[in-house]
N, C-alpha and C positions, 0 to 999 in steps of 0.2 A: 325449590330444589328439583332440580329433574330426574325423572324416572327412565332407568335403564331396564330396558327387555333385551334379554343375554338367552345362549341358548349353552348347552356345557357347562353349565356353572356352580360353582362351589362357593358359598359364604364362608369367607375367611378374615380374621384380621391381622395385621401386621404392626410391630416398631419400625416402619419405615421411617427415613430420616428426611430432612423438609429437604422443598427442590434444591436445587446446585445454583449459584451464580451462574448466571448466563443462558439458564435454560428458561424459555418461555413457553405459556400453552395457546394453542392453536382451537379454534371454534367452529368448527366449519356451519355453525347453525348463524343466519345471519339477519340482521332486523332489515325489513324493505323499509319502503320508505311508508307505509302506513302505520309501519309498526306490530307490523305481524309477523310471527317467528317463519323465515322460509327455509326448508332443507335444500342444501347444493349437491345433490349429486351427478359428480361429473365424472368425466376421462382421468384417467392417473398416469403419468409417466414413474414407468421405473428403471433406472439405469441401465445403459445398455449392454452394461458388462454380467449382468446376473443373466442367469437361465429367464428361460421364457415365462414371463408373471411372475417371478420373484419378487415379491413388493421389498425386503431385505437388501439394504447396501452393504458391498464387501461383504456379502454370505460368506464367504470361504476363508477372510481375512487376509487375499491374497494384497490388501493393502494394509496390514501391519490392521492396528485396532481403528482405523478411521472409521466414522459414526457407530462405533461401540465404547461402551461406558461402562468400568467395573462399579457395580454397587455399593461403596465405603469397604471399598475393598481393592487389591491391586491385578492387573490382567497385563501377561505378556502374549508373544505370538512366534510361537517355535517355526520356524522356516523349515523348507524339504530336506535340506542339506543340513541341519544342524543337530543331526541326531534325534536321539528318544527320551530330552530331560524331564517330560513328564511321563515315562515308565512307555509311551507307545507309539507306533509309529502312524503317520495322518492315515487313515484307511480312504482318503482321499487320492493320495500322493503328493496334495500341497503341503501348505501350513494349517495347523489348527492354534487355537486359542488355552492359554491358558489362566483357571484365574485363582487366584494365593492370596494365602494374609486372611480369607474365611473368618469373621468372631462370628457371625449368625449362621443358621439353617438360610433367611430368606440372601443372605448379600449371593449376587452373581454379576453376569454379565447381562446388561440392557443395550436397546434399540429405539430411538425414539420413533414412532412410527404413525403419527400425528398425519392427516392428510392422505395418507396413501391407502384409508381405508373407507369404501362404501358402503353404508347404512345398507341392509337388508341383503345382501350378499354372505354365504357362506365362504369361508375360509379356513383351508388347507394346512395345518404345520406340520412339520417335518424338521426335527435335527439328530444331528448325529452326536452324541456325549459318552464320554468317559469320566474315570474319576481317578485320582493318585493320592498316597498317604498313607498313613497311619489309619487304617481301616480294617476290618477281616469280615468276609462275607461281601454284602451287596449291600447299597442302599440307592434311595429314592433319588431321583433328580425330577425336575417338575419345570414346564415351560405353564407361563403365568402372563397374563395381560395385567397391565395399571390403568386404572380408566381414574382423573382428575377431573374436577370443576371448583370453580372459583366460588367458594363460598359453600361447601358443601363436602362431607368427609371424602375421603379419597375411596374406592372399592376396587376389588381383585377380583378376577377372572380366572377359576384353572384351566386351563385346556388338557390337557395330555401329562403323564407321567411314566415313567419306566424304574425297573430297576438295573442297577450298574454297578460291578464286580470291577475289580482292578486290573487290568490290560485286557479290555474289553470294549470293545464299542459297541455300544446300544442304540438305537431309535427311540427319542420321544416323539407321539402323532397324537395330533386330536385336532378336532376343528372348532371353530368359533362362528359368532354372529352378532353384530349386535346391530340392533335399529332405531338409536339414536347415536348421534355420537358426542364422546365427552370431546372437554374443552383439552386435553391431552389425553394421547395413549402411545402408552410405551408396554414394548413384549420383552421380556426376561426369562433368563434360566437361572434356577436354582436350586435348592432342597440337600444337600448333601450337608452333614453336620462341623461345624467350624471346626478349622484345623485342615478338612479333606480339600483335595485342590481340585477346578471341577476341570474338566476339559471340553470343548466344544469344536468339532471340525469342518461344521458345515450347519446351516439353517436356511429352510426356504418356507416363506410362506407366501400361498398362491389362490388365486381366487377360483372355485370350484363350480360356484352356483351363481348367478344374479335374480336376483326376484324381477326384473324389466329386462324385457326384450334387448339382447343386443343389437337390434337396429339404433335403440333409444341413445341418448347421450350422457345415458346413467349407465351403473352396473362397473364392471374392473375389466375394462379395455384396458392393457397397457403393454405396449411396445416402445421402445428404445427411438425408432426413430418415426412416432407418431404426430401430425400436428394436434398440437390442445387445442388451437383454433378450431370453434365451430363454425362451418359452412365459410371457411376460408376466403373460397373467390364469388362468394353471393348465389352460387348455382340454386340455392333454397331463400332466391329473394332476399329479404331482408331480417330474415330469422336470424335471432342470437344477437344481432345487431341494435343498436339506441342511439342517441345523440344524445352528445356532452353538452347541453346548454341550446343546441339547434337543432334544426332539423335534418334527417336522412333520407335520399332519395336514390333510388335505382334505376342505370340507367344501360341502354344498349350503344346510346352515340349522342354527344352533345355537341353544339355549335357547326350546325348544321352540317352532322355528320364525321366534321371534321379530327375530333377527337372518338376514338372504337379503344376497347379496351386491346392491351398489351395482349393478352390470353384469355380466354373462353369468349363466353355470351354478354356479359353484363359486369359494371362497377359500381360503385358506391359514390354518391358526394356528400358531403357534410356540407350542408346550405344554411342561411341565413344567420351566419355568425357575425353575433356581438362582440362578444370577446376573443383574444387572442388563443383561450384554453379551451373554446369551444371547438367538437370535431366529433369524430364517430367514434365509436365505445362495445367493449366487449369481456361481460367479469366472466372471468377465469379461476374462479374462489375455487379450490379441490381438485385442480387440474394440474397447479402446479405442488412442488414440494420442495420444503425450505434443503438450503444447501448445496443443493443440484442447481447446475448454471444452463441457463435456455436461451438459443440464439432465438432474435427476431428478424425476419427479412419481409418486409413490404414493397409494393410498388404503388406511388404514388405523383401525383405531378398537381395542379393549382390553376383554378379559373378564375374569372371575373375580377372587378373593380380594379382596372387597366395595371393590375401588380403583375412585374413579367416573371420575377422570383420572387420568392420566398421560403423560410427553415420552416420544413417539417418536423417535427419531431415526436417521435415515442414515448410516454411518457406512464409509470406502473401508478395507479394511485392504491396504496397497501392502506388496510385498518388493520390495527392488532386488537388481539382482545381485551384492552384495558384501553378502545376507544379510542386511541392514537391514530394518526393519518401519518402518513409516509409520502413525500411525492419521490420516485425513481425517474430519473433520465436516465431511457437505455440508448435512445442515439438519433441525430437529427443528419438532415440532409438540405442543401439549395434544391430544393424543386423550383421548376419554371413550367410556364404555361403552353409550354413546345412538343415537350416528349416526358415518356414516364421514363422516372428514375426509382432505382431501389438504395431504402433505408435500411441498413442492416445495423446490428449491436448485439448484447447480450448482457442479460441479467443472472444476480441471483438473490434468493432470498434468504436471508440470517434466521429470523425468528420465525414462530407459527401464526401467520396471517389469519384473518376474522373474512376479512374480504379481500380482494386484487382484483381491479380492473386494468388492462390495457385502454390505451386509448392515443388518438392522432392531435394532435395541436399546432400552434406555431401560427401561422400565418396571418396577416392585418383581417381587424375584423371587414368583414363584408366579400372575401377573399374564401371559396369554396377549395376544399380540402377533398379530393378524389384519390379513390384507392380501388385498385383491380384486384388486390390481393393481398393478406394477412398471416403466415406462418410464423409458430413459435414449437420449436422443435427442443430436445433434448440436447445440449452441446458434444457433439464428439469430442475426445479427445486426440487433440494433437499432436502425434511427437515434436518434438522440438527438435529445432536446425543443427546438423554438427557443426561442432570448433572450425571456424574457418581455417582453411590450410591456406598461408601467405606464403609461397616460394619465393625465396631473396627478398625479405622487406627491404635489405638495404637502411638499414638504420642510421638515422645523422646524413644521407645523405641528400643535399639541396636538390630538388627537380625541377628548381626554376632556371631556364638557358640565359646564360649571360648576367649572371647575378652581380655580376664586379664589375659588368660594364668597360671591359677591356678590350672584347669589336664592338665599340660605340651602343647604339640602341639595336645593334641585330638582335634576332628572337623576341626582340619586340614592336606591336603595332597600339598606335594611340589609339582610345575610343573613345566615335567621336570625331570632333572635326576640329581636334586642338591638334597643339605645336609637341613633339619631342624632342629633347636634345642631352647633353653628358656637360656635366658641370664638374671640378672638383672644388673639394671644401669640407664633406663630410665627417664621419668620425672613421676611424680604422677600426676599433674595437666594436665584438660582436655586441648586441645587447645583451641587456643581465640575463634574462626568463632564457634566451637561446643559449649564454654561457653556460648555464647550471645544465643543460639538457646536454649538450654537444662538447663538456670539458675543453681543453686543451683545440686551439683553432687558428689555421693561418687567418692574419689579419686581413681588416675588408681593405679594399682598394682605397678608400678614399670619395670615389668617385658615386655621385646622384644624376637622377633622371630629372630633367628640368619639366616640367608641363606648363604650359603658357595657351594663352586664346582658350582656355575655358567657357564656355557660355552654358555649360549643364551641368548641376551637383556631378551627374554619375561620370563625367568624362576624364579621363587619366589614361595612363601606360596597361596595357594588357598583354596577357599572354596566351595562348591555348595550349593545356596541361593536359588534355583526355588520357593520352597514351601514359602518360606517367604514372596516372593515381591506381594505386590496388586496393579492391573493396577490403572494407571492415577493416583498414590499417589507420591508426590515426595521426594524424597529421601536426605538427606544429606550425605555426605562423611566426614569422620574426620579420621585422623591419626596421630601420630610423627613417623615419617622416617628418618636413617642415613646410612650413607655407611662407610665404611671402610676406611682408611688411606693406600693412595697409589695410588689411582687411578690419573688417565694420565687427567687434564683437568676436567671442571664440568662438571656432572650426572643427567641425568631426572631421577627420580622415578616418576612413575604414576600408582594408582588407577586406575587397568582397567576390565569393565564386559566382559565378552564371554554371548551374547545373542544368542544363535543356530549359529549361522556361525557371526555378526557383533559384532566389537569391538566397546564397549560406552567409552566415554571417564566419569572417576569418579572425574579427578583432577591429575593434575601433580605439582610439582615440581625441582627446578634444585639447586643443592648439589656443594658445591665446596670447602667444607671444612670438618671435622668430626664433629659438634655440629649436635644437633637433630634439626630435621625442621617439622614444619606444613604444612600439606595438604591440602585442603581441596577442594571440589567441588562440584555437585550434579545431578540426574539424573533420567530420569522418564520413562516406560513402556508402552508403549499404544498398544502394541500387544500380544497375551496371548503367550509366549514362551514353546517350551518342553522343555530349559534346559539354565538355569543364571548362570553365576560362576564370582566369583569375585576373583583378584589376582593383586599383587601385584611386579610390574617388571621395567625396565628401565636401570639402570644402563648398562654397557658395560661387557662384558663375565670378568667373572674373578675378577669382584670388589664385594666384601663380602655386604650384605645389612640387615640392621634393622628395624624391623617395631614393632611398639606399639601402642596398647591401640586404633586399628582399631575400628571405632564405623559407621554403616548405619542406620539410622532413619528415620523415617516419618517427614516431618517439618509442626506444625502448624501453620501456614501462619494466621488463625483468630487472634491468637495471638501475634504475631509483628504487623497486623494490628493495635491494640489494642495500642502498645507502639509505632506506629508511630503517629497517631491519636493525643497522649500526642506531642511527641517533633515537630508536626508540626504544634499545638495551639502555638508552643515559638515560631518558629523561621518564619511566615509564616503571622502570626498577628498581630495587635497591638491594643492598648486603643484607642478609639476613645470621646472627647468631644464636643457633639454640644451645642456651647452657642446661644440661641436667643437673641436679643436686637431688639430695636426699642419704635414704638407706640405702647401702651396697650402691654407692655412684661411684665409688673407687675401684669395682672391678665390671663400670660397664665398655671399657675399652671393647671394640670391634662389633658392639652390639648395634643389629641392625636398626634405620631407620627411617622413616618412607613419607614423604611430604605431598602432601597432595594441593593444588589450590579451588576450592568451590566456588568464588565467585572473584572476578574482577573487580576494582569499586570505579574503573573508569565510565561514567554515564554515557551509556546506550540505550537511546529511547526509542520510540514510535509515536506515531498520529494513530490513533484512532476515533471513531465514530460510536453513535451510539446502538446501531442495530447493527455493528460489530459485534457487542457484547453477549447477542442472542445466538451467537455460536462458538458451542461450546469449542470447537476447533480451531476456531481461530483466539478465540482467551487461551486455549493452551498452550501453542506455540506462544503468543506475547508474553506469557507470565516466566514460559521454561528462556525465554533467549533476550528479554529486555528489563532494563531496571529504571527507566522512566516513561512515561507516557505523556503526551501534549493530545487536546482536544481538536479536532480538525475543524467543526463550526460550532462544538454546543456551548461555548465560552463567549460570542461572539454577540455581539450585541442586537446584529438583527436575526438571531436567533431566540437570544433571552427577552427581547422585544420586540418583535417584530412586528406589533401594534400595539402604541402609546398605554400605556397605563395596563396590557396585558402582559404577562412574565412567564419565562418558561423555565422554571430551574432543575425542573426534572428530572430533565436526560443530563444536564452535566454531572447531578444530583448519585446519579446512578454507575456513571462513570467514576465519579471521584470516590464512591463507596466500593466497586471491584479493584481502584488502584490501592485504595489503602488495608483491605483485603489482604492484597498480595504483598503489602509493606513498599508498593512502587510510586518513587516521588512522582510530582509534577509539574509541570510550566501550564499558566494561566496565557493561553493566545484567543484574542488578543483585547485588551480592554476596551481600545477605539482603534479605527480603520483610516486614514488617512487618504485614500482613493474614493472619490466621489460617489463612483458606481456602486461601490459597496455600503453605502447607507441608504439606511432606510427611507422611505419618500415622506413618512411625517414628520424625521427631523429634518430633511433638506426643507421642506415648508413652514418652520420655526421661524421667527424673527429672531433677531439676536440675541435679545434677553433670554426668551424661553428656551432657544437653545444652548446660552450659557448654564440656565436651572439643569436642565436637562441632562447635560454631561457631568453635574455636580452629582444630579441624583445616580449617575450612573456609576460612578466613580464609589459615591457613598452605598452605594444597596449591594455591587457587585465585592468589594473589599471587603465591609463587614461581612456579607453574608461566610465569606472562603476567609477570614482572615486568617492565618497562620497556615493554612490548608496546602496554597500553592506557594512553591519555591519560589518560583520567575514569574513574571511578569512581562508580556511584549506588549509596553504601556500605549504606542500608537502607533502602528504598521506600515511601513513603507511609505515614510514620510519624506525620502527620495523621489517617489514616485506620483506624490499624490499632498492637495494643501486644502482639503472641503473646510478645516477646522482653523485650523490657520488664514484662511481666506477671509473667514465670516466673524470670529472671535479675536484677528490679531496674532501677532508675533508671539506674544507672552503668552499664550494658549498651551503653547507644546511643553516649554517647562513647568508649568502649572501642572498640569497631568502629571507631571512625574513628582512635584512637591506633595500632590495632595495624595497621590495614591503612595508614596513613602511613608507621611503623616497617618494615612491608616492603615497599612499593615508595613509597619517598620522592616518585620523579619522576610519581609521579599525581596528580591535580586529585581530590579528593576533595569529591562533591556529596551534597545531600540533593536530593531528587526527590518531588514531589508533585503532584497534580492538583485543579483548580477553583481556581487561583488567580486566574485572571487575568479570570474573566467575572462573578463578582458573584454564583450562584448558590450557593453551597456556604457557610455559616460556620465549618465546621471548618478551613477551608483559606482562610479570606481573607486578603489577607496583613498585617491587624495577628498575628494568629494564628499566621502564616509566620515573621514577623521575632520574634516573641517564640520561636519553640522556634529557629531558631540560635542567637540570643543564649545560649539557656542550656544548647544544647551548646558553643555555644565559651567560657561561664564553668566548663565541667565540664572546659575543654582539649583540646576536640574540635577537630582541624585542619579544618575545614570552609572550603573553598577556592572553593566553586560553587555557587550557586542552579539547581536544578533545576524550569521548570516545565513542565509534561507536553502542556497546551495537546491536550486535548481538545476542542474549542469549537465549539459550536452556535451560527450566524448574529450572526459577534464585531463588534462596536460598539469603531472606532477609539481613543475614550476614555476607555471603559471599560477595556478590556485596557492603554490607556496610564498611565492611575492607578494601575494595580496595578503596573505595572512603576517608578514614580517613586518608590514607597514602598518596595519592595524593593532601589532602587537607592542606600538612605541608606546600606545596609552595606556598599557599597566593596565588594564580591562581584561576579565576573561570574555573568549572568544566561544561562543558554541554555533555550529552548525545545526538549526534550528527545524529545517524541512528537506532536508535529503534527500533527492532520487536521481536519479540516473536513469536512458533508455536507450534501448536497442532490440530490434527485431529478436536478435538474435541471442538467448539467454547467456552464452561464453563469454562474448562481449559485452554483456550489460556487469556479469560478474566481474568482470576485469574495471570496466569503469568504478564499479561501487570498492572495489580494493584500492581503487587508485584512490580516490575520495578517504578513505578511513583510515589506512595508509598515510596519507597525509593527514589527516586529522590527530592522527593518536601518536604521531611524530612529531607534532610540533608543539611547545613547552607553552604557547599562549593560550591552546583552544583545552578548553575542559569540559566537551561535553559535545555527543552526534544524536541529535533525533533523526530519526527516517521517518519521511511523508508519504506513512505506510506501507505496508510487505504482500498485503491481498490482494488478487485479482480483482478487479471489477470495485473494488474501493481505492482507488487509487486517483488522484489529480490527471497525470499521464498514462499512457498507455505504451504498452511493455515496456516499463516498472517494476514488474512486482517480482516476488521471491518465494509467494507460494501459488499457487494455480487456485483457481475459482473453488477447486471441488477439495481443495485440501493438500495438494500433493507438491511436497518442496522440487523446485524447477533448480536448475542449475545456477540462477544468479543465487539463489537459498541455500544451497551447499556450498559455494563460495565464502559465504557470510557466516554462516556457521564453522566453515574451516577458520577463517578469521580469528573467529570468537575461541576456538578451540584452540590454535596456536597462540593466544593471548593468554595462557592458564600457563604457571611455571610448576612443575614435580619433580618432583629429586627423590634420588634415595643414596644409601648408603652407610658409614658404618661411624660409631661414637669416638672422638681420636682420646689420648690421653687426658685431654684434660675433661673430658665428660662431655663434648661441642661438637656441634655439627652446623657446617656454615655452608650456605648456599645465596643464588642470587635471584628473587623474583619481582613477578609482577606486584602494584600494590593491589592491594584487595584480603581476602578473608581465605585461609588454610587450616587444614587439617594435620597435624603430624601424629605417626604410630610411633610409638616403641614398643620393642617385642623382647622384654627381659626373659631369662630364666624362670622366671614362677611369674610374671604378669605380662599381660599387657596393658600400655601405658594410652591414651587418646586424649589431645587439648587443642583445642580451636585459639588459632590466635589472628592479627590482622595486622597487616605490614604495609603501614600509610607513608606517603611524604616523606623526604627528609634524606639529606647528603651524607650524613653518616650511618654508620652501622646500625642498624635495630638490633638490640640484644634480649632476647625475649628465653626466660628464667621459669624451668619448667621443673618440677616438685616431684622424683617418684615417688 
């Protein structure tokens, strides 16, 4: 047990209630590698929005309760402008806190404040509190430290106390010390007696004294925009500095002279690497603080063993205190051996770290890793871009010249050194994906571009569109495409932009006969380009190609909103009759009554991870706004294995016990991986047999263990994509997987899961493609129970993604949208793509079910993705989602008719109704599932 020296201190005991889900303790005392206990006292960052040395986030609550926590108890946060409903007004002039619901003297309001405090430093409190209620006189309020350790009872700390009269603000002050530190500390207000409601409008606590010199690299330095890096650019040698596995050397100018650093005197190499992880290294244990997001910027470039490039990369190695390792990638780079480049990213951390090292990697062994410079700053916050303003999008209207081909090939030039010419034959009618977008449409001409003398996939008819395109408007693609008779095997044709040097992809498809075919795709702009060109290529040299009746448009998305809005009152609602009976129901004519709906029951999930879990801010939002969850890797086989015969069930372990917690189902992703790269390197080196054992034992130990546990199943991932198991075991392999994991756990939904189904851009994956490999796992007697589509999707086109889904919907399968995300710079437009995506999804009568591949910053696959900010704070694609979610909730009110009935129409899901009789009120939870006809639901006064 360790011994605490505290200075202020009061021995006290408490009925505190055991930790929360999701909160973890933090250690800053850490074992070297002798095994001698070493204290970390380092630099602390503290936001940069608090007063100067505030170690406190949101002191003033001017962000609602973010990193404050009522104590089994409830806390709001009274705004400037919303009056005095705790009896007083902020003597701030902001918001203050309020916190309700009191049964103990000890429940208040808490701060985790783990990390942001150094050993042997005095510290400063200060808050400002009130009190409201049922009270007469004064009583006590009390700011209190919690000092935790693992194995050892928990102890209290008083600092300071005040007394508090009602419409009154008082000061609690007192300072603190302590010179060890526990494995958690959290500061709290409380004291007032259950019942009284406490109020808080401000706390700051600031470091007063440090027992070391502030020259030293101890003590409570912290400023907002400090680097935590110590001795940054080497100016003190190679202090603070190590190697990862190699050696570190410093230097003024290498290769005879020819390399000098970017800035100051001197750089860093990391020399004589073996491994690819070996590089220069710097722990940061105490410097940083979980929650808080930290950009990285380096400059770094690569010598020797004649490599001219190679990825740099940043990489966090975290322990927690229960001995865990972590590896973070915050962000890599092509460095070459020419000139320095800078690595930029940014991190943050969920739970309370033991240790965190930075550190450089990447590049082939024998290949020296140089760095002039290392900062890790505090992330400012960004506003975010307004709503783009589109004057005239001009909507439905084509911007390709000469689309009907009626002055020959004018407005266009071949690319390339093939033949154009005007053929008739075509079809007249528009395609389907453009009918449904553009209604009602003069017919096409008839007339196709002939393309002949091909000798290069990319050569075909082109056009230059620059002036056309307006940013952030998204685009449709439509066309009829044919190829020629003769060609060797099937044909991509694809729609493809030349944006200044990158190719967009507009829409492909794959040819294998001569009848005309539909394109379609779509695609969107957010950077001002000098030069768009659009064309039209694919096929293999030599195979002649037809294109017709090319059309690029603006889509307006308000309007499918419009016509989803109609087909999602059909398929989404129902008649609702509430009959009353009972005493006195014969005179409840005109009595009022008030329907509320609490939850939806249509499944809205989320991905998350498991050092998701370690903040509690982000488990709030998932648990307040989602009703399923999927695993992002801890389900995953080379996760739960990731070396033969060692297991890691832990972290799903831990996961699956906070969903069932919160009563939220879940999908098991994924049992096997079908993409080579994704297995682990002991079973790609299995023979056949043992890797048959192998997938049995994995099949067997992962089922039983979860049997009944998880819903779904993504029995083998992107096996569009990808054939390691099927390669080496055989055709019968894939249905097998789904016999044997059926066989043991019956009660799961067993899916296949794949990506680029639903946008038009991929042929591997399109879904004639889809529906033909179910088909012929379920003629092999594969129990395939689920369509899986993964809906990664780039600026999605309402009918396009609805096509794909009407096609998949022939097989009576439900459909779920399995990894959901959408991106764009620009947070308006990412909300609008994720409406268009869910919008269609909750509109269409096959799919039953949207997970999103996650909503947090910085855990996200993509990048601008997310729906809440690193630091906590819902962004505008998050208020979108939430409006969603909120216009997806049906309430009525109104009055009893004669026959004692009140009929309404809502969503399915779970409701509340009131009635408010003469001498009662009436409250009965009921739930309005499925079904064409009326629910009649029979309530008893």
């Amino acid at each position: 047990m360790r011994r605490l020296s505290i200075c202020c201190s009061t021995s006290r005991k408490h009925k505190h209630p055991p930790q929360r889900s999701g909160e973890t303790m933090e250690n800053p005392q850490m074992k070297s590698d002798n095994g001698n206990t070493e204290n970390l006292n380092q630099k602390m960052i503290s936001p940069s929005s608090n007063p100067a040395a505030n170690i406190i986030v949101n002191y003033d609550f001017s962000n609602g309760l973010r990193s404050w926590h009522p104590n089994c108890c409830n806390g709001f946060v009274v705004s400037a402008d919303s009056g005095n409903p705790g009896g007083l007004s902020s003597k701030s002039g902001g918001n203050y806190a309020v916190v309700t619901n009191r049964k103990e003297c000890w429940q208040g309001l808490e701060q985790d404040i783990t990390g942001r405090i150094s050993p042997g430093s005095t510290y400063s409190v200060s808050a400002c509190v009130g009190v409201s209620g049922p009270l007469s006189g004064s009583i006590d309020v009390l700011a209190t430290l919690k000092l935790e350790n693992h194995g050892s009872a928990t102890s209290y700390l008083f600092i300071g106390k005040t007394s508090v009269s009602k419409e009154r603000w008082e000061m609690v002050e007192g300072t603190f010390s302590l010179s060890t530190m526990p494995e958690r500390l959290v500061f709290y207000l409380e004291g007032p007696s259950p019942g009284v409601e406490l109020l808080i409008d401000s706390v700051v606590i600031s470091c007063s004294s440090s027992s070391k010199s502030e020259s030293t690299s101890t003590g409570c330095n912290i400023a907002g925009d400090e680097n935590i890096v110590i001795n940054p650019q080497f100016e003190d040698g190679l202090n603070n500095w190590s190697g990862r596995g190699c050696k570190v050397v410093l230097h003024d100018s290498m290769a005879d002279g020819k390399i000098v650093p970017q800035s100051g005197k001197v750089f860093a190499s990391a020399t004589e690497r073996t491994q690819s992880w070996n590089g220069i290294q710097q722990e940061i244990t105490g410097r940083v603080q979980r929650k808080l997001a930290y950009n990285v910027a380096a400059v770094v470039r690569i010598f020797g063993n004649s490599v001219t490039t190679a990825t740099v990369q940043a990489t966090l190695w975290v322990q927690t205190p229960d001995r865990r390792e972590q590896y973070i990638v915050i962000a890599n780079v092509q460095a070459t051996d020419k000139d320095w480049v800078q690595l930029q990213g940014k991190f943050l951390l969920n739970g309370s770290p033991s240790r965190v090292v930075i550190y450089l990697e990447g590049p082939p062994p024998g290949t020296d890793i140089l760095v002039n410079a290392l900062f890790i700053k505090h992330a400012e916050k960004i506003p975010p871009s307004p709503p783009p303003v589109i004057e005239s999008p001009d909507f439905g209207v084509n911007i390709i010249t000469n689309s009907q081909l009626n002055d020959n090939t004018n407005g266009w030039f071949p690319l390339g050194n093939c033949n154009l010419s005007v053929g008739s034959g075509s079809p007249h009618i528009l395609p389907p994906m453009a009918r449904a977008s553009l209604g009602a449409h003069e017919p096409l001409s008839g007339c196709y571009i002939l393309v002949k003398n091909r000798t290069q996939t990319w050569m075909g008819p082109a056009q230059t569109i620059t002036d056309k395109l307006k940013l952030f408007l998204t685009y449709q693609v439509s066309a009829w495409v044919r190829i020629a008779s003769g060609a060797s095997g099937p044909q991509n044709v694809n729609v493809a932009l030349g944006v200044d040097s990158q190719w967009v992809n507009g829409g492909q498809v794959e040819i294998n006969d001569d009848r005309w075919h539909e394109i379609g795709g779509s695609f969107r702009i957010e950077k001002q380009p000098s030069k768009v060109m659009v064309y039209i290529q694919g096929p293999a040299a030599g195979v002649d190609l037809m294109v017709a009746g090319l059309q690029i448009f603006p889509v307006d998305r308000e309007a499918r909103f419009k016509y989803l809005r109609r087909q999602t009152d059909k398929i989404r609602k129902r008649d609702v009759i509430l009959k009353f009976s009972g005493a006195g129901s014969s005179s409840l004519l005109g009595t009022n009554v008030k329907v509320v709906q609490t939850r939806n029951s249509f499944p809205i999930g989320s991905c998350i991870n498991r050092t998701n879990i370690d903040n509690e801010d982000f488990v709030d939002f998932f648990v307040k706004n989602f009703n399923w969850a999927v695993f992002g890797n801890e389900l995953k086989w080379y996760w739960t294995e990731s070396q033969q015969g060692n297991f890691n069930y832990k972290d799903a372990d831990d996961m699956l016990a906070l969903c069932q917690n919160h009563k939220i189902e879940t999908r098991g992703h994924c049992i096997f991986w079908e993409v080579q790269a994704t297995v682990q390197q002991w079973i790609q080196a299995l023979n056949k047999n043992d890797l048959m054992t192998a997938v049995q034992n994995r099949l067997t130990g992962l089922l039983t263990r979860y049997k009944g546990k998880f819903r779904h199943y993504d029995v083998n991932n992107e096996m569009l994509h990808g054939s390691f198991y099927q390669d080496r075991l055989g055709k019968d392999i894939r249905a097998n997987m789904f016999k044997t994991a059926n066989q043991l756990d019956p009660s799961a939904t067993l899916f296949v899961n794949d990506y680029h189904v639903e946008d038009g851009c991929d042929t591997r994956s399109c879904s004639e493609k889809y529906i033909e490999h179910i088909l012929n796992l379920q003629e092999q007697g594969a129990p395939v129970g689920g369509i899986g589509i993964q809906g990664h999707i780039d600026n999605p086109v309402g009918p396009v993604v609805c096509t794909a889904l009407d096609k998949l919907g022939i097989l009576g399968l439900p459909i779920w949208f399995t990894e959901l995300d959408v991106s764009s710079v620009n947070e308006y437009v990412r909300g609008e793509d994720l409406e268009v995506m869910l919008r269609e999804a909750f509109a269409h009568p096959a799919v039953e079910g949207v997970m999103l591949w996650g909503f947090w910053e910085l855990f996200m696959s993509r990048d601008n993705a997310h729906l809440v900010n690193a630091e906590g704070e819902i962004n505008e694609t998050g208020k979108r989602f939430l409006a969603l979610k909120h216009e997806w909730l049906s309430h009525a009110r109104g009055h009893l008719d004669e026959q004692g009935q009140f009929e309404f129409r809502g969503f399915h899901g779970t409701y509340v109704v009131e009635v408010l009789t003469a001498s009662k009120k009436v409250s009965k939870t009921f739930v309005v599932d499925k079904g064409d006809s009326p629910l009649v639901v029979s309530i008893v006064l």
